[in-house]
C-alpha positions in Angstrom: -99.3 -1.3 20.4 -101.2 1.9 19.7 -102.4 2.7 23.2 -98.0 2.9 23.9 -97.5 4.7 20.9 -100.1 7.1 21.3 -98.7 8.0 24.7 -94.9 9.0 23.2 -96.2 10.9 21.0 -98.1 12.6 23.5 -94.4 13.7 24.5 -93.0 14.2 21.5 -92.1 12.7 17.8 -88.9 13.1 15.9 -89.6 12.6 12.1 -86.2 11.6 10.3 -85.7 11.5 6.7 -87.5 9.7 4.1 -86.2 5.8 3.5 -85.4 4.9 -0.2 -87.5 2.5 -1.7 -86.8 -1.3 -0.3 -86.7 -2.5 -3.9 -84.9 -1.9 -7.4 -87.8 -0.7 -9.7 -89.5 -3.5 -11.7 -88.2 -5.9 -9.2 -91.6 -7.4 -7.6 -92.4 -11.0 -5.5 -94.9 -12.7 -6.6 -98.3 -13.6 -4.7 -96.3 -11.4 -1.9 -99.4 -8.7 -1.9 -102.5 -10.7 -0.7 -105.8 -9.9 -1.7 -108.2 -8.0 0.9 -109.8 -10.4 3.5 -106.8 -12.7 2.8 -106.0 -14.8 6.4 -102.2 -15.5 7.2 -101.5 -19.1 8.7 -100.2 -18.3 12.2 -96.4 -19.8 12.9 -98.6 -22.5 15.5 -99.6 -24.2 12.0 -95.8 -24.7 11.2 -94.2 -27.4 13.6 -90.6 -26.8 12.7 -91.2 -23.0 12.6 -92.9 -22.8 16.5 -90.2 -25.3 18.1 -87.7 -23.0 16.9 -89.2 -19.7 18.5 -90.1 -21.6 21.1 -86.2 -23.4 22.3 -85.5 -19.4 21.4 -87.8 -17.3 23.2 -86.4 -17.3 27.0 -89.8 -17.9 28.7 -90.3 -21.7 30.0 -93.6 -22.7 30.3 -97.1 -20.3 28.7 -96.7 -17.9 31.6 -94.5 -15.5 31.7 -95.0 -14.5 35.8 -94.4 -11.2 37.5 -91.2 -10.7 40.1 -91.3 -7.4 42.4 -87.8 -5.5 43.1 -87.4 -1.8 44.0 -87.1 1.3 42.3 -86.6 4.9 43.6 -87.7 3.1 47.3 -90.8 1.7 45.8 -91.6 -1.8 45.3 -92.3 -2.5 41.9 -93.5 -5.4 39.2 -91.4 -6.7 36.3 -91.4 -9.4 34.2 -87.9 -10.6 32.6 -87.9 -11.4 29.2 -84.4 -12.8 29.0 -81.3 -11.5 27.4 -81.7 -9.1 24.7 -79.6 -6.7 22.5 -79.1 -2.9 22.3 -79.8 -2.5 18.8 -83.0 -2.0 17.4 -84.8 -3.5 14.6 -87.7 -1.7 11.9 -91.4 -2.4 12.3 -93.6 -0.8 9.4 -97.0 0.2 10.6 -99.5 1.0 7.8 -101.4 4.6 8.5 -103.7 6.8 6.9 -104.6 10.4 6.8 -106.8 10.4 10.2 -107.4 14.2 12.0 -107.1 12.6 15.5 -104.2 10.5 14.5 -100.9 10.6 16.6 -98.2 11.6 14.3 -97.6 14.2 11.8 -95.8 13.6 8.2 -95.3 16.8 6.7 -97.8 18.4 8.8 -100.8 16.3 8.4 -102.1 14.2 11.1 -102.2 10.1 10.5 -103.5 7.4 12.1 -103.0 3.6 12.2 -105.6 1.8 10.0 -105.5 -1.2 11.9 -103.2 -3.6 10.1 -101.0 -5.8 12.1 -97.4 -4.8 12.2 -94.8 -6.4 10.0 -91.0 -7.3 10.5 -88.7 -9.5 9.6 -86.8 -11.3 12.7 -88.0 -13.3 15.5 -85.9 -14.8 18.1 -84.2 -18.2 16.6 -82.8 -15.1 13.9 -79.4 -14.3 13.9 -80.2 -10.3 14.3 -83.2 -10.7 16.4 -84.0 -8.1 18.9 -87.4 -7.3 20.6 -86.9 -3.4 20.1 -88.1 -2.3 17.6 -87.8 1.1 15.3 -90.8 2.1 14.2 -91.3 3.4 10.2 -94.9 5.2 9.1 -95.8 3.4 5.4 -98.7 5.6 4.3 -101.1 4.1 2.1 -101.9 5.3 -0.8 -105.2 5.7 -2.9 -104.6 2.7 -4.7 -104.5 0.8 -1.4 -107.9 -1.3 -0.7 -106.9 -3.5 2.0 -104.6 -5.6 0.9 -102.8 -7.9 3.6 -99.5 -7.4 3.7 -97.0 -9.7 5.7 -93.7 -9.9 5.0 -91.1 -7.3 3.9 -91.3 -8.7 0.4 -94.8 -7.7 0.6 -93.9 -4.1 1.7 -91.4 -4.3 -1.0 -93.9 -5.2 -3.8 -96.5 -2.4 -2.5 -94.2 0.2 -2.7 -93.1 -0.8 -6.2 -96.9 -0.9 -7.5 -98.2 2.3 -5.3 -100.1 0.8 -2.8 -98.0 2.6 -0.2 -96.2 6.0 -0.5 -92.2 6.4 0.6 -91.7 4.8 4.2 -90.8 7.4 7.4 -88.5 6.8 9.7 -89.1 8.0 13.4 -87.4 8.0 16.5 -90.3 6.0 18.2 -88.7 2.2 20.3 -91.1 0.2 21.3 -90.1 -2.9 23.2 -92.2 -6.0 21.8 -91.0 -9.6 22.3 -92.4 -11.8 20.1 -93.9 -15.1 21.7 -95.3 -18.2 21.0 -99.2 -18.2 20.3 -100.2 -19.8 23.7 -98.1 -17.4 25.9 -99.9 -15.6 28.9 -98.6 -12.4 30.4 -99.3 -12.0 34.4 -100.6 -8.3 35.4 -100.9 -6.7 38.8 -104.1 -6.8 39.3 -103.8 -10.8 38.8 -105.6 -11.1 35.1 -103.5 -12.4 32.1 -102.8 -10.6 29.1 -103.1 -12.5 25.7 -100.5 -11.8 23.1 -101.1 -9.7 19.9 -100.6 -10.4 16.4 -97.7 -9.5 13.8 -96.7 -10.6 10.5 -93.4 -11.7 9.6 -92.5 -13.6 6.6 -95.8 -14.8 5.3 -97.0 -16.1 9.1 -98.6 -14.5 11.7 -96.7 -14.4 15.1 -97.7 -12.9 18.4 -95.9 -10.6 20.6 -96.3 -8.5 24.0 -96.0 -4.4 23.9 -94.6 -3.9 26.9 -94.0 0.3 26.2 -91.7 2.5 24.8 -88.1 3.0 25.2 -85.6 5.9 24.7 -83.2 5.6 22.0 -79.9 7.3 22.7 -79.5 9.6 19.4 -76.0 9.3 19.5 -75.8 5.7 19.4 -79.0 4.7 17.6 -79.3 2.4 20.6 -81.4 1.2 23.7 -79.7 3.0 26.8 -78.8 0.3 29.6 -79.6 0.6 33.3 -78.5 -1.5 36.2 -80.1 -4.2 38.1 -78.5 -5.0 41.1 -79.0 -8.6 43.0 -78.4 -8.3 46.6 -76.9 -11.1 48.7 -76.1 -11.3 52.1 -71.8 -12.3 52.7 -71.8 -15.8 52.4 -75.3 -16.5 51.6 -77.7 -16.8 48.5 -79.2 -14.0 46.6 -82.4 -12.5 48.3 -84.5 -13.6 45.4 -87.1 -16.3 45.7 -86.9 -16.8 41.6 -83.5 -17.7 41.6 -83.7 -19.8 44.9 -86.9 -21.2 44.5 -87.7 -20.5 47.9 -90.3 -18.7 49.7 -88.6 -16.9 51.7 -91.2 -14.2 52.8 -93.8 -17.3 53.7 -96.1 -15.5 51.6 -97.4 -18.4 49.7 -95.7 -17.8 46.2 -91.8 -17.4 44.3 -91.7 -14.2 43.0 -90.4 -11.9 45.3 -86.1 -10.4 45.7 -84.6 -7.3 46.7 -83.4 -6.8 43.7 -83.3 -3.0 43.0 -83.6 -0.4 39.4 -81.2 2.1 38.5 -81.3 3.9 35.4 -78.8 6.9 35.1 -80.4 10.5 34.1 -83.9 9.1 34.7 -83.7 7.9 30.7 -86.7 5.1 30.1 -85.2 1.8 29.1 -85.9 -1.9 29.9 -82.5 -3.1 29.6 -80.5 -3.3 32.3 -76.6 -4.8 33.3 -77.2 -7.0 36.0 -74.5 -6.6 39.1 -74.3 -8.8 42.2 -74.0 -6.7 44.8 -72.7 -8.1 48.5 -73.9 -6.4 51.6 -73.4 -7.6 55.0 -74.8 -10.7 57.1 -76.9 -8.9 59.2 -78.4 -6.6 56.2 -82.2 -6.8 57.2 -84.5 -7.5 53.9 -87.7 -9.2 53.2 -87.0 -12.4 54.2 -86.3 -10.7 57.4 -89.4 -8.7 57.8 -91.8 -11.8 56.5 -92.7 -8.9 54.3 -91.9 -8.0 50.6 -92.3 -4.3 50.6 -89.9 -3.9 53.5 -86.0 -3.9 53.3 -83.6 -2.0 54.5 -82.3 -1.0 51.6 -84.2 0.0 48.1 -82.7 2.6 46.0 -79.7 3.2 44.1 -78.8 5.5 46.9 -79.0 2.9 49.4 -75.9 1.4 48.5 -73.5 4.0 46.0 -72.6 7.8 46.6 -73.1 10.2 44.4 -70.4 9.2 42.2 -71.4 5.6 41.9 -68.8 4.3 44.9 -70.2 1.6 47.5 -71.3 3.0 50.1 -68.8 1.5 53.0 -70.5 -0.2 55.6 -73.2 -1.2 53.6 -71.8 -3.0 50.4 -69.2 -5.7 51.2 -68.4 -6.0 47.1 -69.8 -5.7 43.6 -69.8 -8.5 40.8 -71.3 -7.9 37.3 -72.2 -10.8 35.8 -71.7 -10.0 32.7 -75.7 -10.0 31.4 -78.2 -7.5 29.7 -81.2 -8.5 30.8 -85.1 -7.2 28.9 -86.9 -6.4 32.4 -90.1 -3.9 31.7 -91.8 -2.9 35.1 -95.6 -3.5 34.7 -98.1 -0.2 34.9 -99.3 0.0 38.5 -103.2 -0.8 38.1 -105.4 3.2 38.3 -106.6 3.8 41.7 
């Protein structure tokens, strides 16, 4: 997560105010504060506890695989991570004072200290959602690596000193949480191995997958479009939702599905809208080739004030669905 977060903050960082403390003074949970070196059991040693988040987590199978689309008239990589809300929920990350840190509470540079991040939903929770604000807890003094994982924990450090007052920043980061064995397909063909978390006294595992804008005046992740193309009276041009190779390249994971986001905002949520063009709209399955298609923008298929272009889109259908669909970093040159 800190590679990500490094790189927002690169941009900028918004600082709001001070949280009050989590707790009613005197109020503490006991054993909630473990002793330094402690090890948390990870959520794969509770049977009951990984079925759940595993029936709940949209991916089928350990893999989640890559799918390419288009964006701006590029092909691009994705991977869709299901359903997910626009509301975001807190992650405390432990920091310390640190001169090459990435943020800045009242003027001094800190740093992460390395301590996994905590929260306090995973999907099979009611208020679940893999977007998460982020809150600085400073540690104080006092603090002498103690493991903390679960809010209680946060809770009971607070009360006794071992962290100062949380801040509250502006930062969204989008991390779905995962079961332990899940693999994530890159570009270049290598799997990434999830990271770890805490929440409520287990360890769990999650994907950073970047940052996200948050819209100040809603508090909330900004949603783009995703538009499925299908040829009138035919099925969508998407080999994942066919199951059909349908660029005889050998593999399932290529559409002419295409990105929009409005105002060039960052977000990995998008509406997803079938769009109809005409029968003899040429697209990969007609070039045996899935960078090729005749159309792959926004642009493509909607004027400037967001009306089908006639000629070229028979009809539009939303389908009712917010999909989490992160493009993958393009590997350096």
């Amino acid at each position: 997560m800190k590679l990500h977060i490094a790189k927002v903050l690169v941009l900028s960082v918004f600082l709001g105010g001070c949280l009050e403390p989590l707790v009613e003074d005197g109020v503490t949970h006991r054993g909630a504060v473990l002793p330094t070196g402690s090890a948390v059991p990870s959520i794969g040693e509770n049977a009951s506890a990984l079925l759940r988040l595993d029936e709940y987590d949209q991916i089928d199978g350990d893999t989640l695989w890559l799918q390419s689309a288009f964006d701006g008239g590029e092909r691009v990589w994705y991977w869709d991570f299901g359903s997910a809300p626009t509301f975001t929920q807190p992650l405390y990350m432990l920091v310390q004072p640190d001169v090459a840190g990435p943020f800045s509470i009242a003027g001094e540079p800190y740093g992460p200290i390395g301590h996994p991040p905590v929260w306090n939903v995973i999907p099979g929770d009611a208020a679940y959602s893999p977007f998460w604000q982020l809150l600085l807890a400073p540690i104080s003094d006092s603090y002498d690596g103690q493991v903390l994982s679960s809010f209680d924990a946060i809770d009971d450090a607070l009360a006794s000193g071992l962290l100062l007052e949380p801040i509250e920043t502006k930062i969204v980061v989008n991390c779905p949480v995962v079961t332990p064995t899940t693999r994530l397909q890159e570009v270049d063909g290598s799997f990434r191995e999830p990271r770890r978390a805490y929440y409520r006294g287990m360890t769990v595992n999650y994907f950073d997958v970047g940052p996200v804008d948050l819209d100040e005046a809603t508090d909330r992740v900004p949603v783009g479009q995703l538009f499925v193309l299908r040829r009138e009276g035919q099925e969508p041009i998407d080999e994942t939702l066919r199951q059909v190779d349908i660029t005889g390249d050998g593999d399932l994971n290529d559409t002419n599905n295409i990105f929009h986001r409005p105002n060039g905002v960052v977000t990995h949520l998008f509406d997803v809208v079938e769009v109809v063009v005409p029968s003899t709209t040429a697209s990969i399955d007609t070039n045996s080739d899935e960078t090729l298609a005749e159309h792959t923008s926004y642009e493509d298929l909607f004027d400037i004030d967001g009306r089908p272009l006639q000629g070229r889109v028979v009809a539009t259908y939303p389908r009712d669905q917010i999909c989490n669909c992160p493009q993958a970093p393009r590997p350096a040159p």
